[in-house]
C-alpha positions, 0 to 999 in steps of 0.5 A: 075278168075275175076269173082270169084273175083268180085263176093265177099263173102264167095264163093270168099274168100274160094276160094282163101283160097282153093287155096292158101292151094292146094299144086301143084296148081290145075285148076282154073275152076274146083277149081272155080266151086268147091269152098269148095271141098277141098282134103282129107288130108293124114293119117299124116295130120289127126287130129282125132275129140276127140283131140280137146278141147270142153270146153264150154264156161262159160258165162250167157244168153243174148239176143243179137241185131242184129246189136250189142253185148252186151258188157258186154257178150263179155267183159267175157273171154272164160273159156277154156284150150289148155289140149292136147288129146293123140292118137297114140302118136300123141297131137295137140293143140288148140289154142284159137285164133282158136275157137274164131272166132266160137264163135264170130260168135256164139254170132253174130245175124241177124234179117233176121236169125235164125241161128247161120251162119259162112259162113260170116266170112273167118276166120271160112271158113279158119278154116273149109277148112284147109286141116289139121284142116278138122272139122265139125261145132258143133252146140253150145249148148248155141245157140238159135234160134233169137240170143239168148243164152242159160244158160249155166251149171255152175258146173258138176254134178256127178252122184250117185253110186248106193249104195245111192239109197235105193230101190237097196237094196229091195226085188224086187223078192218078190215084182214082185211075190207079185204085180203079185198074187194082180193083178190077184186076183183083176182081178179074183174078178172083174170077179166074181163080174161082173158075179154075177152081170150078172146073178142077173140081172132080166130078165124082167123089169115089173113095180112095184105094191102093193099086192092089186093090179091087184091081186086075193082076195079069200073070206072066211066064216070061219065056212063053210071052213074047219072044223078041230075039227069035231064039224061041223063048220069051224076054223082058223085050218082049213084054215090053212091046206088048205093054200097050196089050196091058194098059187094053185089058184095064191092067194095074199089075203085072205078076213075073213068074220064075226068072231065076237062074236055073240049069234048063231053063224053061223046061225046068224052071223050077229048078232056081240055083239063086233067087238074085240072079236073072236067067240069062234067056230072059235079058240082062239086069238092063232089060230088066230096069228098062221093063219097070220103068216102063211099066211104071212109065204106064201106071203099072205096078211089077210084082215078083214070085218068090219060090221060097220053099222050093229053093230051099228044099232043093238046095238041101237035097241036091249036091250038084247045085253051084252054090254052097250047101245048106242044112234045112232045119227048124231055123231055115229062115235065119240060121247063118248056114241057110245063107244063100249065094246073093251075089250083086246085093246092094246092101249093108252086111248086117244081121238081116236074114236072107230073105230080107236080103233077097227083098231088099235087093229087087226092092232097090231095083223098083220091085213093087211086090212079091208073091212068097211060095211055100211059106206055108212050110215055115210056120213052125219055125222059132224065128217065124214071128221075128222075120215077118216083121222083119219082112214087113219093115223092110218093105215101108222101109221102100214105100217112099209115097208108093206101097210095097206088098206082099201076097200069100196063099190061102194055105197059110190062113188055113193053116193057122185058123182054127183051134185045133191047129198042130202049129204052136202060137197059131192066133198070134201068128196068123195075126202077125200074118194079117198085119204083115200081107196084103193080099191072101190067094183064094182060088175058084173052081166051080167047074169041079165044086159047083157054082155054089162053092163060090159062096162058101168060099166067099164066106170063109174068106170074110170071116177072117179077112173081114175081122178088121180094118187093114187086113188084106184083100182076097185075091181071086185066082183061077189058075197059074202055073201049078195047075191045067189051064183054065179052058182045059177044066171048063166044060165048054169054051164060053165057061171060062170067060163066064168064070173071068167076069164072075171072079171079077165081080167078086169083092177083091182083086183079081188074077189072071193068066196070061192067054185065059183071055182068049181061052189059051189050052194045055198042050195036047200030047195023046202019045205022051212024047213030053210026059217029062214036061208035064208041069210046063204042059200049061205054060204054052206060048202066047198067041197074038194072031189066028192066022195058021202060018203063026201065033205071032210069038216069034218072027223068026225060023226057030220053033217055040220051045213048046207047041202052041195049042189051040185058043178056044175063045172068040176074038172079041172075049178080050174086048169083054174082059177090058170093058168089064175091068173098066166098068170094075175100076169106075164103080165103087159098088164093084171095086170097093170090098165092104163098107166101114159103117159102126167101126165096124167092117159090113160086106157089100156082096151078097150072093142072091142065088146060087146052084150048080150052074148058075150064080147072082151076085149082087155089089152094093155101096151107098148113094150108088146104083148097085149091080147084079152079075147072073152067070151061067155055068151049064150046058143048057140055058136057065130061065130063072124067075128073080121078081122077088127080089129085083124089078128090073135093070139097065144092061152094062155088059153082056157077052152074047147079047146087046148091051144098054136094053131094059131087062125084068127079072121075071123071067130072065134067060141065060143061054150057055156060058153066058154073062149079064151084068145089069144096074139095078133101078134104085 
């Protein structure tokens, strides 16, 4: 017992209170080792929780110190009521003297604590261990951690009935329906849009191009076409009943040659009096509106040829031409007396030159481009410089969302390339030549070169069409009206189908004369009784039949106005060429001429191999399956052994094989004339 009382403190003081209210005195060590065991008071002792007032106090926050109280919170009387609570008939009132210490020691502080402690104040433990008052201590509300003390609430506040909320009153049935139907019909919106969306996305993603280019241009001297009136010479009717013939071959161009007004026409065809007036053999300038619309109704582009030079070198020499006379000169392209006859030109008198002029109008009638013959002849004019971008302007003037171009031949770049060239101002012409044309005409003739200048040709275009992006395209031809058709220089008939496909395996776009598809001839004439047409010996009718009662080039008793010749290749060389053309149109590899990688133009065409008979070209582009084209240009059949550089690949297209069988490069065969063109493994 001395020790419990020596030791002080809350534990010695609740003990004495302990024992002091123990009715029959108990054990002093069981008592000592117990300090706050306290027996549970009787059924007639028991004061139940909810009989005790809890008023709460009405003071304002303070922050008390923890060695003092301020004496202003403590000065504040508590604001409470002895109300009594009846239960079970029983009422006990609460004196305030009995929750004042609790209170007290509520606002009481210690620096060393953060929590409001009655164990220090034997009040509070008399309180708390009274057998008739056994409560548990309930944390106030107004007590903060530190010795603080909350803001009380001053006032009640009542809660409001529910007739003062106005959306009690709504509808909520007809909003749960009406916010159920609005999300599911957004839901199913957002699925349709997601699945349309889905299934408009394109399964590839090839890069873009222009119609010109990597595409196929046919060739076509109109009076030799088709001839829809029976009088002997082909017209614009007749072109556009084969224009279903067009769309077959994988045609994205279409190339009129000399529809110009002459004297003798066809004979002389090259005799032009006016570059605005159509020949009247051909059809009218109805028949001429109904072909492009036609063609345009078909996704493909018309372009005309422009014999510049040509006209007027023989408006110069001549004195029987109906129109006026003009002086050639050095300011052909622009002096006022050089001004043509342009009748039916529907455009404002300006200071435009006459080519402007003769542009503009076919341009306003739906032209799509135009090949300039002879401009070579002009390059050392003063005013050369001035009227191409004159030319140039005048044509984006009539783009409207679909390019107008402009084709050149490889004179002009041959010309002006070098620095040895005789022409003045020679780099910034051929310059203003880049800027301006968009395809230059490069022609191939292995069968006199040899397979290998094919190579070098290729090379020698690169290096100046590849000097910067926005240059023009080589455009591949094979032949034209200048020259003897193309079957009549190859050694033997399937070259000439080999020289087709090769040429459209080459980086660019391509040409093609009408009737080289099925290996059309010049006509033959061992007596010489047409030697005054010798320049239209190439330009012989179009046959659309093998029968030998015709060609299907007239319905009617009039002849043609040339013989027709014979067509040296089969009937399914066509259906190669419209594969080949669809396999070009739907591989980048094959299309696409270089790649922009490092700001800087790199060519996807290598030449693998190469001799006097056979050729290998190779088209790359990334992330795509490249493909090999070996082609055959001899007699005899090559056998070439390319295991050093390829493996194997799938056939795409071949002219006298099967097409979809595996392949190894070690020893690959290619009969005379042959053509195969594989997808290489990657």
């Amino acid at each position: 017992m001395s020790e419990l009382e020596g030791g002080g403190g809350l534990f010695a003081r609740g003990a004495f209170l302990v024992s002091s209210g123990v009715s029959g005195g108990g054990d002093e060590e069981s008592i000592s080792n117990c300090p706050l065991l306290t027996p549970s008071p009787t059924v007639a002792d028991f004061q139940h929780p909810l009989a005790i007032s809890t008023t709460p106090v009405l003071e304002y926050d303070r922050q008390l110190s923890p060695s003092s109280v301020d004496t202003e919170a403590s000065s504040v009387p508590p604001a409470g009521s002895s109300a009594d609570f009846t239960q079970d008939n029983v009422a006990k009132g609460i004196q305030a003297e009995t929750r004042r210490p609790l209170v007290d020691q509520c606002q009481e502080g210690s620096s060393s604590s953060s929590s409001c402690s009655v164990m220090q104040d034997s009040t509070a433990s008399a309180q708390l261990l009274n057998c008739r008052n056994y409560m548990t201590l309930a944390v106030d509300a107004n007590c903060q951690e530190n010795g603080g003390l909350k803001p009380s609430l001053v006032g009640l506040t009542l809660g409001k009935s529910t007739q003062e909320f106005g959306f009690t009153s709504w509808n909520w049935t007809i909003i749960r329906r009406w916010c159920f139907w609005g999300v599911m019909s957004i839901t199913v919106a957002c699925v349709c849009v997601i699945i349309g969306y889905i299934t408009t996305i394109p399964t590839r993603c090839d890069p873009p191009r222009s119609w010109y280019q990597g595409g196929l241009i046919y060739q076509i001297f109109p009076a030799s076409f088709q001839d829809s009136d029976s009088n002997g010479i082909g017209d614009f009717q007749g072109i556009i009943s084969r224009i279903h013939y067009l769309e077959e071959l994988g045609v994205k161009g279409v190339r009129l040659s000399y529809i110009f007004q002459t004297q003798h026409y066809p004979e002389y065809f090259d005799k032009v009096e006016n570059l605005t007036k159509l020949e009247p053999n051909l059809g009218t300038i109805d028949d001429f509106r109904l072909l492009i619309e036609t063609l345009h109704s078909k996704n493909i582009s018309l372009i005309l040829d422009l014999p510049l030079y040509p006209f007027y070198e023989n408006m110069g020499n001549s004195k029987e031409t109906m129109v006026q006379h003009v002086i050639i000169n050095n300011h052909i392209l622009v002096t006022p007396l050089n001004k043509t006859h342009l009748e039916d030109i529907d455009v404002p008198h300006s200071q435009k030159g006459p080519i402007t002029q003769v542009l503009a109008y076919w341009l306003s009638l739906g032209v799509d481009g135009f090949y300039l013959y002879g401009l070579e002849n002009y390059l050392s004019d003063d005013h050369f410089l001035s009227q191409l971008n004159e030319w140039k302007h005048e044509m984006y003037s009539y783009n409207h969302g679909f390019e107008k171009i402009l084709i050149c031949t490889e004179e002009v770049i041959t010309a002006l390339k070098g620095l040895k060239s005789p022409i003045n101002d020679s780099e910034v012409k051929l310059n203003a030549i880049l800027r301006t044309f968009d395809l230059v005409d490069v022609r191939l003739d292995p069968f006199t070169r040899g397979a290998n200048s094919i190579r070098n040709q290729l090379l020698s275009a690169q290096s100046v069409l590849y000097a910067r992006p926005g240059y023009p395209w080589i455009y591949w031809s094979l032949g034209g009206i200048d020259s003897s058709r193309l079957a009549s220089r190859a050694p033997f008939p399937n070259a000439s189908l080999g020289l087709i496909l090769a040429s459209m395996m080459l980086p660019g776009s391509n040409d093609l004369f009408y009737g080289d598809e099925i290996g059309l001839q010049d006509i033959s004439d061992p007596e010489g009784e047409r030697s005054d047409l010798e320049h239209a010996h190439s330009l012989v009718p179009m046959q659309w039949t093998r029968i030998t009662s015709g060609i299907g080039f007239t319905h009617g008793s009039q002849l043609p106005w040339l013989p027709m010749s014979k067509a040296s290749l089969p009937l399914n060389s066509v259906e190669i060429i419209a594969a080949m053309s669809l396999l070009r149109d739907d591989n980048p590899p094959i299309y696409m001429h270089a790649l922009w990688t490092n700001n800087k133009l790199q060519p996807n065409t290598a030449i693998r191999y190469a001799d006097n008979y056979v050729l290998c070209i190779e088209r790359t582009y990334p992330r795509r399956h490249a493909f090999l084209l070996a082609v055959n240009f001899g007699k005899n059949t090559a056998i070439k052994d390319l295991s050093s550089i390829y493996y194997g690949g799938v056939v795409v297209l071949d002219n006298l094989g099967k097409v979809g069988r595996y392949i190894k490069f070690q020893d690959l065969t290619l009969q005379s004339g042959q053509v195969i063109v594989t997808k290489l493994d990657k």
